[in-house]
C-alpha positions in Angstrom: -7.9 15.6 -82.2 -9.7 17.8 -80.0 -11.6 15.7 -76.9 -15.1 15.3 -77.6 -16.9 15.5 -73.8 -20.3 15.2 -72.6 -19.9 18.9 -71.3 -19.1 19.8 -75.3 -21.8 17.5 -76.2 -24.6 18.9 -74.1 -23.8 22.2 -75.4 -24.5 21.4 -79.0 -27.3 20.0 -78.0 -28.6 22.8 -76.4 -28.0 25.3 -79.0 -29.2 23.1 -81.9 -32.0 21.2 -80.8 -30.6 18.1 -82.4 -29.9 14.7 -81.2 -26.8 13.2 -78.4 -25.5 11.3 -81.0 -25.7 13.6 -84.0 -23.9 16.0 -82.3 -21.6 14.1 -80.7 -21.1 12.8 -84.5 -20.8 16.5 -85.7 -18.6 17.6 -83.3 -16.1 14.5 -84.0 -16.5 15.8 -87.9 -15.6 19.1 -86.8 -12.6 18.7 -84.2 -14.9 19.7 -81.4 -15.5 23.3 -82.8 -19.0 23.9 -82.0 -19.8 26.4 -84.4 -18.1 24.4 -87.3 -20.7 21.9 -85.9 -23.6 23.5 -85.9 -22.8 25.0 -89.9 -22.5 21.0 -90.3 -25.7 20.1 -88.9 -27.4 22.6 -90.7 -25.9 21.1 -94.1 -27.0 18.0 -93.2 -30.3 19.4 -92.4 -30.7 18.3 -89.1 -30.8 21.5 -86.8 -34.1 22.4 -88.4 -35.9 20.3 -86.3 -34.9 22.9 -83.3 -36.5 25.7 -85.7 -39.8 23.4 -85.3 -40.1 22.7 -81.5 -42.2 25.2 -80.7 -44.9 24.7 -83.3 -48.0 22.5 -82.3 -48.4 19.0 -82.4 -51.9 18.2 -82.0 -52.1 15.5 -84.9 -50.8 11.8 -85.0 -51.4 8.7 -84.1 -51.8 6.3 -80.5 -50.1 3.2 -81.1 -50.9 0.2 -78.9 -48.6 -3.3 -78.0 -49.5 -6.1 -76.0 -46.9 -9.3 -75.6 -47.7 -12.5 -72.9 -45.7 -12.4 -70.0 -46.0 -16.0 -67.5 -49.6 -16.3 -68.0 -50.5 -13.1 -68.0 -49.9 -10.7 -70.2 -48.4 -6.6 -70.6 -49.8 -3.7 -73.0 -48.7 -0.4 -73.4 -50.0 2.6 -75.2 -48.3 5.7 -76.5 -49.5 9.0 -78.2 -47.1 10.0 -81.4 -48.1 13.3 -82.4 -47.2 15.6 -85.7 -48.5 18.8 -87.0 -50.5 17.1 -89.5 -52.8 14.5 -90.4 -51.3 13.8 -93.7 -48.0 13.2 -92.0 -49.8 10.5 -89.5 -50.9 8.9 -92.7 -47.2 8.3 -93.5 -45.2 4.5 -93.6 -42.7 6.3 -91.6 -44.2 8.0 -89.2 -46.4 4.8 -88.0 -43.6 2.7 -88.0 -41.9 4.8 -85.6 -45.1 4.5 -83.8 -45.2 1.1 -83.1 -42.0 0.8 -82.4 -42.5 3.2 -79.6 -45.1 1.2 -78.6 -43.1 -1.9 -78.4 -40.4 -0.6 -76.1 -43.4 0.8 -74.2 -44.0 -3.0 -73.4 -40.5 -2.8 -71.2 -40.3 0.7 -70.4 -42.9 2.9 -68.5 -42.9 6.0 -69.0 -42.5 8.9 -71.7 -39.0 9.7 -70.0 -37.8 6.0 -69.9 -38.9 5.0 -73.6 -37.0 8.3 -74.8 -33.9 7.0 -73.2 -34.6 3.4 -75.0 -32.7 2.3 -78.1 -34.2 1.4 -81.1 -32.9 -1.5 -83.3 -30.8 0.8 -85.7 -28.7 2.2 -82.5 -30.8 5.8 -82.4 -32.2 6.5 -78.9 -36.0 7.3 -79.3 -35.6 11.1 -78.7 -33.0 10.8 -81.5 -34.9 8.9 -83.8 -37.8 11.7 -83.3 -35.2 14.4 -84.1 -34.2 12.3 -86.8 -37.8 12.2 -88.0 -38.5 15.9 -87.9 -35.3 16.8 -90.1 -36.2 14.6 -92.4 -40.3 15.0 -92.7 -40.4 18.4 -91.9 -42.7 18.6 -88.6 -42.7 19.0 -85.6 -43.1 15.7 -83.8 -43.4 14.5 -79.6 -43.8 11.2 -78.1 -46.2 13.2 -76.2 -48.1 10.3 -73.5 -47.2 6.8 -72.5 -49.1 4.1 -70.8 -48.2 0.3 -69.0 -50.5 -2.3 -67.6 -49.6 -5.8 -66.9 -51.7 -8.6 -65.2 -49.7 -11.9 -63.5 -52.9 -13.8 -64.7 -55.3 -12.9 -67.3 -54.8 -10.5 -70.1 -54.9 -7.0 -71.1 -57.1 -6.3 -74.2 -56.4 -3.5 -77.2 -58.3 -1.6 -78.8 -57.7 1.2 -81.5 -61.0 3.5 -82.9 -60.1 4.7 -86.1 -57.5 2.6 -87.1 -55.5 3.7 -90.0 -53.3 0.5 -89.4 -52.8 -2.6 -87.4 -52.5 -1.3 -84.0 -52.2 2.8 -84.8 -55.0 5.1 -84.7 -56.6 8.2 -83.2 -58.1 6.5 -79.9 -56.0 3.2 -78.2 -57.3 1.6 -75.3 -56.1 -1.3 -72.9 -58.1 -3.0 -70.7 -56.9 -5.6 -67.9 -58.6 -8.1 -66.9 -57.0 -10.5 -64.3 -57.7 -13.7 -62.9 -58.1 -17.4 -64.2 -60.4 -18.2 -67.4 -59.8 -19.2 -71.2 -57.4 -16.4 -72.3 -59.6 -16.1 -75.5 -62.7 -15.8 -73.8 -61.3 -13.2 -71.6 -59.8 -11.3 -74.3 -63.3 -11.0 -76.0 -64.2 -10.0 -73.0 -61.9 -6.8 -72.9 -62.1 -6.0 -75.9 -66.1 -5.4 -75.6 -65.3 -2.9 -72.3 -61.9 -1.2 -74.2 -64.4 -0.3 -77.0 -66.8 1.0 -74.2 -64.3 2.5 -73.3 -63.4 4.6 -76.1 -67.3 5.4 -76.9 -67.7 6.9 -73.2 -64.1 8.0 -72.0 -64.7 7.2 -68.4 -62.7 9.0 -65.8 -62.1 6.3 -63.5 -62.3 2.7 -62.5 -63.8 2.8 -59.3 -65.9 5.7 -57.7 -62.8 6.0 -55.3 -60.5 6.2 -57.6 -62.3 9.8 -58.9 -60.4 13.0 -58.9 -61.9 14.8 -55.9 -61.0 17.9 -58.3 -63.3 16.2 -61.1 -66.1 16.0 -58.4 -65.5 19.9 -56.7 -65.4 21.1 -60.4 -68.8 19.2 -61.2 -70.3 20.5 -58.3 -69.5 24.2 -58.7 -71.3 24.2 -61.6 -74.4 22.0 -60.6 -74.7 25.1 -57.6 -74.2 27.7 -59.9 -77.3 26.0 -62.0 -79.1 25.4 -59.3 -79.1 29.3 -58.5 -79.3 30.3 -62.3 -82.5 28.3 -62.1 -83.7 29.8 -58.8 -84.1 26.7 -56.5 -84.2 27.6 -52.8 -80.9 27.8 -51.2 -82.2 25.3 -48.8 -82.5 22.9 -51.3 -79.9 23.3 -53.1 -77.3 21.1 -51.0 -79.5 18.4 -51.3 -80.5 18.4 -55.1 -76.4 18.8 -55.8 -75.6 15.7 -54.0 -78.1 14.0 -55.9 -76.9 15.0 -59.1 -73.2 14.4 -58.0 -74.2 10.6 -57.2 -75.7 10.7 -60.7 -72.1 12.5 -62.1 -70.4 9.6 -60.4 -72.0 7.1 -61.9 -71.7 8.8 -65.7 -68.1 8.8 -65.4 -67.2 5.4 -63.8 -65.7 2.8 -65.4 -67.4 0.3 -63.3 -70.7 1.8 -62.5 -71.5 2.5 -66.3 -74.3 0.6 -67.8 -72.6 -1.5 -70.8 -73.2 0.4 -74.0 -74.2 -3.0 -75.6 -75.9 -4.1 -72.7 -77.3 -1.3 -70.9 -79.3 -3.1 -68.5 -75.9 -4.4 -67.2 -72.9 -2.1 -65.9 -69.8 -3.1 -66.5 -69.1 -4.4 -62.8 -71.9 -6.7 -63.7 -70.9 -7.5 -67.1 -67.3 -8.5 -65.3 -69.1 -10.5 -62.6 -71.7 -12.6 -64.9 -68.6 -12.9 -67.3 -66.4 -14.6 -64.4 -69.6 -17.0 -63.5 -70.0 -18.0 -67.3 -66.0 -18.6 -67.6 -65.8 -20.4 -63.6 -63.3 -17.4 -62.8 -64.4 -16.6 -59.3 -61.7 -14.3 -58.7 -62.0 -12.2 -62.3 -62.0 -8.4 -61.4 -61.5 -5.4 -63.8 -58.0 -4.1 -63.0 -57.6 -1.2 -65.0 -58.2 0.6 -68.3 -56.0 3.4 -70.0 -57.8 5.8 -72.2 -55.5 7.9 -74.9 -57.0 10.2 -77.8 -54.8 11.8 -79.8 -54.4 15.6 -79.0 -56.1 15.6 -75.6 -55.5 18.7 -74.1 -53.1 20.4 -76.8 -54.3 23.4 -77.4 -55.2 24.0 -81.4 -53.7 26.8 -83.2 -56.6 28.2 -85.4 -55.3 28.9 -89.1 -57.1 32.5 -90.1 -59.9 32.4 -93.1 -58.5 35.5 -95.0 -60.9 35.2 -98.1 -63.8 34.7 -95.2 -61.8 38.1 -93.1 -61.3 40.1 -97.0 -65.4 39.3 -97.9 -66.3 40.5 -94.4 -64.3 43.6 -94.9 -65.9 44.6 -98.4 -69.1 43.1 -98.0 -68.6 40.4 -99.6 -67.8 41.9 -102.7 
């Protein structure tokens, strides 16, 4: 029997698209002849999934896990995305979902929880290949997120749920220092679903991409011009309005949508007074909805193009 290496391996790999371990599988099948391999994958219906990779994936689902750890606790967050909705809505796909968001708990990072092995012996970026031969779409663990406190806890939430923990917005929110875990958890799960109603760029004003803020001020210059202020002026009217910016778009400066007399620095500080928590601070949030940034493929309306071309007749 021919040697099976990892040289052979990552060649069938590369020229199908499929899996490590399905082709190292096909090419033990085949004697190590690669094109006898690839005519097996295909039979087995597996190399199709290389036909879908370039097809978009803006559909899916963000899982979200959270385990204790000492006494505090670790959450993670991942983005699952598909082709379609109807395939999110599937027991399968969400399944794979949460798993992923389980071994997010141990693993950070989209390139670490691919690597990860799931409890049936597939690597993650298997089991996706796996997945897309057998549903028929493309699919990509596309985002991954980790945050763990020593003390305190890190609060989920998930907009839209379609299912425990899987959804189309997840959210963690840490919160660390002493306090009734319960209480606390209440607590984060108020700001995570603030959170997901304002999508806040950043915790702390300087935390804020200086890009976000150069960006936002560009355009605040070019109004300023559009609506003929004098140039003299202007300098000092975009600062203004870039203090205001900062404030819309930080976590901590917000006013708390059900409290908007409070921000949420305040909400965190009363919060740690009512608990006895002196040293309760808001560590850090992560923020995922589903196909942020993936640019959607627009299907054509023919009968809309055909009616315009015949006036509608």
């Amino acid at each position: 029997m021919a040697e099976i290496t990892a040289a052979l391996v990552k060649e069938l790999r590369e020229r199908s698209g499929v899996g490590m371990m399905d082709c190292k599988k096909a090419l033990v099948e085949n004697n190590g002849d690669i094109d006898a391999a690839i005519d097996w994958l295909r039979a087995k219906g597996l190399s199709k999934a290389a036909k879908k990779a370039d097809r978009v994936a803006a559909e899916g689902l963000v899982a979200v896990a959270v385990r204790a750890e000492g006494k505090g606790e670790v959450a993670a967050a991942i983005e699952f995305n598909a082709e379609t909705d109807f395939v999110a809505r599937n027991d399968l796909f969400q399944n794979a979902a949460k798993s992923f968001a389980q071994l997010g708990l141990h693993h950070d990072g989209v390139d670490a929880i691919h690597g990860a092995t799931l409890e049936n012996g597939r690597t993650v970026q298997d089991e996706v290949t796996q997945l897309i031969a057998t549903i028929g779409e493309n699919m990509q663990l596309r985002r991954a997120a980790r945050l763990a406190v020593d003390e305190g806890v890190v609060s989920t939430y998930v907009h839209n749920a379609v299912s425990p923990g899987v959804g189309r917005i997840g959210v963690l929110v840490a919160l660390e220092g002493e306090g009734d875990q319960e209480a606390l958890r209440e607590l984060g799960r108020k700001i995570a679903m603030h959170v997901a109603a304002t999508a806040p760029l950043s915790l702390n004003t300087d935390d804020l991409d200086p890009a976000a803020i150069e960006k936002e001020r560009a355009v605040l210059i070019e109004k300023a011009k559009e609506e003929g202020r004098p140039d003299n002026m202007i300098e000092k009217i975009v600062e203004g309005q870039i203090n205001k910016f900062q404030k819309d778009v930080v976590l901590s400066k917000q006013p708390f949508v059900m409290d908007p007399d409070v921000t949420i620095e305040q909400l965190v500080a009363n919060s740690g007074k009512e608990l006895g928590s002196s040293n309760l601070r808001l560590a850090g949030f992560v923020r995922l909805a589903l196909g942020e940034g993936v640019e959607k493929v627009e299907t054509p309306d023919f009968a809309a193009e055909v009616a315009s071309m015949t006036g509608g007749n």
